[in-house]
N, C-alpha and C positions, 0 to 999 in steps of 0.2 A: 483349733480356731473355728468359732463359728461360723456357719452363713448367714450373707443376708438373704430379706425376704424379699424377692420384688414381685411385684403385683404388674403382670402386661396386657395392656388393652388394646389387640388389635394386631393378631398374628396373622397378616396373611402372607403375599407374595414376599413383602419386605421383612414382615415383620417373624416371620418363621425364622429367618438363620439368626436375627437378632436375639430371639427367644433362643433358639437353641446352643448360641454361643455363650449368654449367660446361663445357661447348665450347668458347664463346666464346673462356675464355683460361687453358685447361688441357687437356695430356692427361688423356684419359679411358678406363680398362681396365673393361670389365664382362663381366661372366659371364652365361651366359643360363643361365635357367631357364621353367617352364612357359610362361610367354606370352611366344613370339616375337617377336611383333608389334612391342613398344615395344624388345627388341634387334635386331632387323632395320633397324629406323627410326634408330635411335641409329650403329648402323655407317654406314649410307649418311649418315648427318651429321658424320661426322669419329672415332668412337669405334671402341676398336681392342677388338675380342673375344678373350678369353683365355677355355681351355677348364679348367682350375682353378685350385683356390685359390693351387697351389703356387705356378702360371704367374705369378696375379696379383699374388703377393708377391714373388717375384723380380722385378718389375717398377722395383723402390727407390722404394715410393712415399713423396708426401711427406705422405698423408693417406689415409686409407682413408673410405669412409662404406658406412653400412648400414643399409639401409631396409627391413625385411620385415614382417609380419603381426604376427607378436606373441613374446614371452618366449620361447617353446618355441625355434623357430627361430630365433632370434639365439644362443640359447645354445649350439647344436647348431653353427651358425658360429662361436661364438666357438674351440668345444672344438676344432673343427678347423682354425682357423687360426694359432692363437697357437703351435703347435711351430713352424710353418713361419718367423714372425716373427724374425728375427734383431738389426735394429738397432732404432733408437727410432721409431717412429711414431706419429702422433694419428691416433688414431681418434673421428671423430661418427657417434654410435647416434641416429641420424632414428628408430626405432622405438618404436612406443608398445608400455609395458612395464606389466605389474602392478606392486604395492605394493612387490615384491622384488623385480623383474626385474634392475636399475641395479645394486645391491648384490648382484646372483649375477653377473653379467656380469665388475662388479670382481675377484670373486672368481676368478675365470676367469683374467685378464690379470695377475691383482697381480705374479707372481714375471717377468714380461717388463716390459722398456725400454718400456711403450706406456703411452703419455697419453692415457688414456678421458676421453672428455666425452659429452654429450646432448643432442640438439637436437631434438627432437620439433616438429612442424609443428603452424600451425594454419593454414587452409586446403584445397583441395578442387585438383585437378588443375591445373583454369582456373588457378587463379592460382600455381598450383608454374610452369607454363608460363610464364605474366609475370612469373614473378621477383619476387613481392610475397606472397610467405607472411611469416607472420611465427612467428619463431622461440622457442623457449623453452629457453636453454640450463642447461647445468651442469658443474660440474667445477673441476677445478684453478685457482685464478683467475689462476695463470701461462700456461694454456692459452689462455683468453679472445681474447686478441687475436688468433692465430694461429689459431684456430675463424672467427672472426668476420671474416677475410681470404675464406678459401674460401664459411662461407656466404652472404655477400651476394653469390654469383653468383646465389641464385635467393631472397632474404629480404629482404623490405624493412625489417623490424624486427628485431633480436634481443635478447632480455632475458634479462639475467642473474640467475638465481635461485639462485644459490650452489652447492649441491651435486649431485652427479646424482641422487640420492633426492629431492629437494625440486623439484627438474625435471622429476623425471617425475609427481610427486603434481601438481602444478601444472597440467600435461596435461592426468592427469585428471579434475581439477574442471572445467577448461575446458572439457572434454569432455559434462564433465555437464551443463553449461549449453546445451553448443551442441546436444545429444544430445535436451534435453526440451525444447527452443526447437521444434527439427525438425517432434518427436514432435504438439508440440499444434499446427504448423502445417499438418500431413497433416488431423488430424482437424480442424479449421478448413475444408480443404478438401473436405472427406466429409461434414460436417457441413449445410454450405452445398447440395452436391450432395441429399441425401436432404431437406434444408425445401425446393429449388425455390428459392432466393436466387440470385440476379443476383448470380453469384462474379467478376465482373469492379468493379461499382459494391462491393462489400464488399470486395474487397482495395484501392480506393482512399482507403476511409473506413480499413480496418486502419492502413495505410501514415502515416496522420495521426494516430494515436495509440500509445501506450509499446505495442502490441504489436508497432509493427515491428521486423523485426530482419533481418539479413544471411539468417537462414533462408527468412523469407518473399520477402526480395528474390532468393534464386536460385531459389524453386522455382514465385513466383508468377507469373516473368516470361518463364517457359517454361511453365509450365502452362496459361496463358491463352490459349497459343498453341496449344496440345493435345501439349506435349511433355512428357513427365513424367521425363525424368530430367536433369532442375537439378540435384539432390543427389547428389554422385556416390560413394554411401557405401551397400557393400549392407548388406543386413539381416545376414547373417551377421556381419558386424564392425562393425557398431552392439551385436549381442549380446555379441561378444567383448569390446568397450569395457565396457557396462555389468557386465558381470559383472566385471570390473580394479574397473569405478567402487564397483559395492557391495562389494567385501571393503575398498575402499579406508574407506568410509562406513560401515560395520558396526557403530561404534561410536559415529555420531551418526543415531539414531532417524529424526527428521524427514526427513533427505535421501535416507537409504538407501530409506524406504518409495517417498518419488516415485521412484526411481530402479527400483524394481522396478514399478511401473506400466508404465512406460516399456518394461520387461524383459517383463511378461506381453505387453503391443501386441505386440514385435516376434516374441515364441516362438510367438503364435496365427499370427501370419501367415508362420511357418517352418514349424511343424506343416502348411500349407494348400502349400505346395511353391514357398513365395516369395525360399527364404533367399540365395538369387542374384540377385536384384531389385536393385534399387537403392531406397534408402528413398523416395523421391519417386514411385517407380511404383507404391507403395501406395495411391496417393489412387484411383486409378482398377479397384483389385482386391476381391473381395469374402472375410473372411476374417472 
C-alpha cells in the first residue's frame, strides 16, 4: 500500500510531534523556518526537507497542513501558495485564527480546485507527541472523512463543527475557558506562595474539589517539583489568543470583561520583559 504525501507548513512547538506522528505512515515534506531545532529532528526521523513553497507543491501532495501562529501568517502563506497549486488538494488549517481569519483564507483559495477545512487543536505539545489532541474540525462535510483519515495520525478525538467559521469560534471559546482556568491556576499558585500555605497539602485538597482541572494537573505536577514550565504556551500568544478571544466576545459584556482581566495579568507581566516565558513560569516571577 502506498503512502500519502503531505506537505507541512509549520513544524514548531505543536507542530513537531504532529509532523512526526504522521511519519509513521506517510511521506512527510516540510520547510524550515526559524526554529531549526524541531526541522533538523523531523529530517533525521524520516521527513524529507524541501527549500520552498514551490518545491513543496510540486511534490503531488495528497494533503497539505498548516500550522503557524496566527491569521496574519497563514494568509501571507496562503497568498503565496495557491498560484503554485494546480490540481485539487485538501488542505487542514491547524491554525488558530481570529473571528475572520477562516473566511479571508477561503477567500484566498476560492477560485482554486482546493478543499479548505480547520482543524485547530486542543492540547499542548505532550500530547500533539502521543497522538491524543483532540481536534476541532470544519469545512465541507464532503471533506470530513478524508480530513479525519490524516488527522488521527496525531488526534485522538475529532469533532465536527460544521463550518470553518464556527470551527474556529469554537477554538476560541475553548480557548477562553482553558486561557482563565490557567490564569487563576498561576495566581492560586502565587497566592499560596505570598500567605506561606503548604502549596503541596493545598493542591491536594484543590485536586478534590470542582476546581480541578487539566490546568492545574500539568502545572501542579511539575511545579511541585520546582519545574515551572507544564504549560507550554508563552505569554506572548496567550495575548494573541485573548485579543482573537475579546473581539470575538465584544458583544457579550460579562465574558469579554473576564477575558480582559485575564488580558491586563498577561500585558503587566510582558510590560516586565516576560512575553517569551512560558505562562507557568510566571508563578515563580515578580511583575
Amino acid at each position: 500500500m502506498s503512502k500519502s504525501r503531505i506537505g507541512f507548513i509549520g513544524a514548531g512547538y505543536m507542530g513537531y510531534g504532529m509532523a512526526k506522528n504522521l511519519l509513521k505512515q506517510n511521506d512527510v515534506y516540510i520547510i524550515a523556518h526559524q526554529n531549526r531545532e524541531p526541522i533538523d529532528r523531523l529530517v533525521n526521523e524520516g521527513a524529507i526537507e524541501v527549500n520552498s513553497y514551490n518545491d513543496l507543491i510540486n511534490h503531488n501532495l495528497d494533503c497539505l497542513m498548516l500550522c503557524v501562529t496566527n491569521t496574519p501568517i497563514a494568509l501571507t502563506i496562503a497568498e503565496e501558495i495557491t498560484p503554485l497549486i494546480e490540481s485539487e488538494l485538501l488542505i487542514i488549517d491547524l491554525t488558530t485564527h481570529d473571528k475572520s481569519g477562516t473566511s479571508k483564507m477561503k477567500s484566498v483559495f476560492k477560485n482554486k480546485n482546493i478543499k479548505y477545512t480547520v482543524n485547530p487543536v486542543m492540547g499542548g505539545p505532550v500530547q500533539s507527541e502521543e497522538g491524543v489532541l483532540g481536534g476541532i474540525w470544519g469545512g465541507n462535510p464532503n471533506d470530513f472523512e478524508e480530513s479525519k483519515k490524516y488527522l488521527l495520525n496525531f488526534c485522538k478525538n475529532i469533532f465536527n463543527f460544521g463550518s470553518v467559521e464556527k470551527a474556529a469560534q469554537a477554538k476560541l471559546l475553548s480557548n477562553f475557558l482553558s486561557l482563565l482556568t490557567t490564569t487563576t491556576v498561576i495566581e492560586f499558585f502565587r497566592s499560596a506562595k505570598q500567605l506561606d500555605i503548604d502549596i503541596n497539602l493545598l493542591c491536594e485538597v484543590a485536586k478534590l474539589g470542582s476546581g480541578n482541572s487539566g490546568a492545574l494537573g500539568r502545572i501542579a505536577d511539575k511545579a511541585l517539583q520546582g519545574d515551572y514550565k507544564g504549560y507550554v504556551f508563552s505569554v506572548n500568544n496567550t495575548l494573541k489568543d485573548l485579543t482573537y478571544i475579546n473581539d470575538l466576545l465584544k458583544d457579550s459584556s460579562n465574558a469579554e470583561q473576564l477575558s480582559r482581566i485575564a488580558m491586563n495579568f498577561y500585558d503587566s507581566a510582558r510590560d516586565k520583559g516576560f512575553g517569551d516565558h512560558l505562562v507557568s513560569e510566571l508563578i515563580e516571577k515578580e511583575y
